[in-house]
C-alpha positions in Angstrom: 22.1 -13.3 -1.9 18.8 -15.4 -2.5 15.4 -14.0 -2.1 14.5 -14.2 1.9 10.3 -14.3 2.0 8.9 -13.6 5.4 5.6 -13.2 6.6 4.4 -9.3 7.1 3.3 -8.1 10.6 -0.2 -6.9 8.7 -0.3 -10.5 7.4 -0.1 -12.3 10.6 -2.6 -9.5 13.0 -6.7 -9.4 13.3 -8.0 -6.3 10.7 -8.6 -4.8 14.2 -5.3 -5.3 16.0 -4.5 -1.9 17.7 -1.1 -2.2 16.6 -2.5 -3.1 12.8 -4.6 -0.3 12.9 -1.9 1.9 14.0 0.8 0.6 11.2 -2.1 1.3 8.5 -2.5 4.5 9.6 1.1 5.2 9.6 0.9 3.6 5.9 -1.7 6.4 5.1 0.4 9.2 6.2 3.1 8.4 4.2 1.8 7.8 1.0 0.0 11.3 1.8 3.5 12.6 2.7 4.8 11.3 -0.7 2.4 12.0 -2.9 1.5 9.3 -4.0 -2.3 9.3 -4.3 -1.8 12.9 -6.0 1.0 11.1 -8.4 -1.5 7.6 -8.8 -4.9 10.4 -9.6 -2.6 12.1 -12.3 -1.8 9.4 -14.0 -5.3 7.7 -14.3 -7.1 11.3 -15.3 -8.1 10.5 -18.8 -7.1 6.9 -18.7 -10.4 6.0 -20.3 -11.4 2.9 -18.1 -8.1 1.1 -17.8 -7.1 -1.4 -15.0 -4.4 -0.9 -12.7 -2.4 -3.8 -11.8 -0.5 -3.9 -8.3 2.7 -6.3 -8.8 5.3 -7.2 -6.3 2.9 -5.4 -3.3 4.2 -8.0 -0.4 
């Protein structure tokens, strides 16, 4: 199977589309539910200044 690349529903709505507004929040709550700002902070404490690189975000 090839690689399918389809716009995002964020892509294609206005910053202040209810329904955008809504899926970002959603967005939020999971990353909060997974830990992943907690897992993102621990990994940058005493990184000394170094960049992080977001690859393959959509």
């Amino acid at each position: 199977m090839g690689r399918v690349v389809e716009p995002e529903l964020l892509d294609e709505l206005p910053f202040d589309d209810p329904e955008a507004v809504r899926s970002r929040r959603e967005l939020r709550v999971i990353n909060g539910l997974m830990g992943n700002y907690r897992w993102m902070r621990e990994r940058l404490r005493g990184a000394g200044g170094r960049l992080v690189v977001e690859l393959g975000s959509g």
